[in-house]
N, C-alpha and C positions, 0 to 999 in steps of 0.2 A: 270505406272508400278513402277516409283520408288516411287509416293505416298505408294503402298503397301506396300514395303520391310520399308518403314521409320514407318508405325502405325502397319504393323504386330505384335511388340513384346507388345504395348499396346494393339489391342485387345486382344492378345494373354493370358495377364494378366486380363484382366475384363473378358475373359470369363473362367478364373480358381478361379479368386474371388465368382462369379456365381456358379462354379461349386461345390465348396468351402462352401457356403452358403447351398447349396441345399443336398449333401448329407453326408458334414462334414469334415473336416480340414482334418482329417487322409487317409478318403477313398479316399480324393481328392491326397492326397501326393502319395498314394499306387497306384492307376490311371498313374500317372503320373513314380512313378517308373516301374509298368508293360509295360508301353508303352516303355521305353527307357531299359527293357531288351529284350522285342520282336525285338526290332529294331536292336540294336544290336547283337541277334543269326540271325536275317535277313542278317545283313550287312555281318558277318563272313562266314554265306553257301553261300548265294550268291558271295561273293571277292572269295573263295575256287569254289566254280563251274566255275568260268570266267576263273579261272589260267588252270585250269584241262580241261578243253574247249580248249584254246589257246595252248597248252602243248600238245592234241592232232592231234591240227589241223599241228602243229609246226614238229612234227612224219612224216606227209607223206603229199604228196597233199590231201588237205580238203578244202573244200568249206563250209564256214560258212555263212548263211542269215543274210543279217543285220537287219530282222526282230527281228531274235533269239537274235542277240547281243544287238538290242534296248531295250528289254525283259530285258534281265539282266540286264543292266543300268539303267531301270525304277524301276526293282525291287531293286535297290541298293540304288535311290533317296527314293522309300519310307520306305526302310528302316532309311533313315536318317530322313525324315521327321516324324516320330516316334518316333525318340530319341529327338528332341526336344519337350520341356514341350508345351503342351497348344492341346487344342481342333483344330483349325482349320489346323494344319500342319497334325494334326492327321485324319481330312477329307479330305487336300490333299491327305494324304496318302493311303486312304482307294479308294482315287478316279484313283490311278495310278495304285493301287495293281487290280484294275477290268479290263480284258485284253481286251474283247472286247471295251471297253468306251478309253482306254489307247491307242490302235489302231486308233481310229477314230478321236483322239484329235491327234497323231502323222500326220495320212494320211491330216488333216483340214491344219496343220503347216505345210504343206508342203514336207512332209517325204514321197521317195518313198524307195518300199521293193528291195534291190540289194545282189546280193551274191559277199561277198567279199572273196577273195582266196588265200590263205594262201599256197602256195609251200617251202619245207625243200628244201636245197641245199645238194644233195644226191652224185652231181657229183664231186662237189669241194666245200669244204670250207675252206670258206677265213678268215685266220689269221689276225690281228694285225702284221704289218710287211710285208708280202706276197706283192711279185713285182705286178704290174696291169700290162700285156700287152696289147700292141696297138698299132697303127700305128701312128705316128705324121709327119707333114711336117712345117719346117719351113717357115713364110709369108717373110718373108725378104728376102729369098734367090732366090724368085718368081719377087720381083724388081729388083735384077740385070739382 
């Protein structure tokens, strides 16, 4: 794995030279700035859905699936892998963005689906400051 991460940014360039070559200096630049604005309106709905997601689960008891929340962290990965220049992050991307195939590489890696459970504290909230009560017993005073 870390072969990849060490030659990805060179293929990543022979296959923009290729691309480069093939249908011309400019289209290849535009290519590349399309992909790294899609990514980024990507990256921005999506951080804005998570907050407003979490924002309302934070309101009242809500149960959020960590399928749902896996969703949006994938969609937030290929969003980044978009805004990086080159074809193959670009078919990462397009391989994350397909939800059935994104599910089935999750469920292979070991991901199962849980709901995680978000409760507001409606009864008391606790301040910065604010005593904790509780009971304590001192151990030393158990050996005399």
């Amino acid at each position: 794995m870390r072969w990849f991460f060490i030659l990805l940014p060179w293929m990543e360039l022979f296959t923009l030279i290729q691309l480069g070559s093939r249908i011309g200096a400019v289209e290849a630049m535009l290519y590349i700035l399309a992909t790294f604005l899609l990514g980024l309106a990507m990256l921005r709905a999506q951080g804005m859905g998570i907050v407003n997601k979490l924002r309302a689960a934070q309101g009242g008891a809500a149960v959020i699936p960590q399928q749902l929340l896996g969703d949006e962290l994938a969609l937030g990965l290929a969003a980044l892998l978009l805004m990086v220049p080159g074809l193959i992050t670009d078919f990462l991307a397009l391989i994350v963005l397909l939800g059935p195939l994104r599910r089935r590489i999750f469920t292979a890696l070991g991901g199962t689906v849980h709901a995680a459970t978000y409760q507001s504290r409606t009864h008391h909230e606790s301040r910065p400051g604010d005593p904790i009560e509780g009971e304590f017993r001192r151990l030393d005073d158990d050996e005399r």
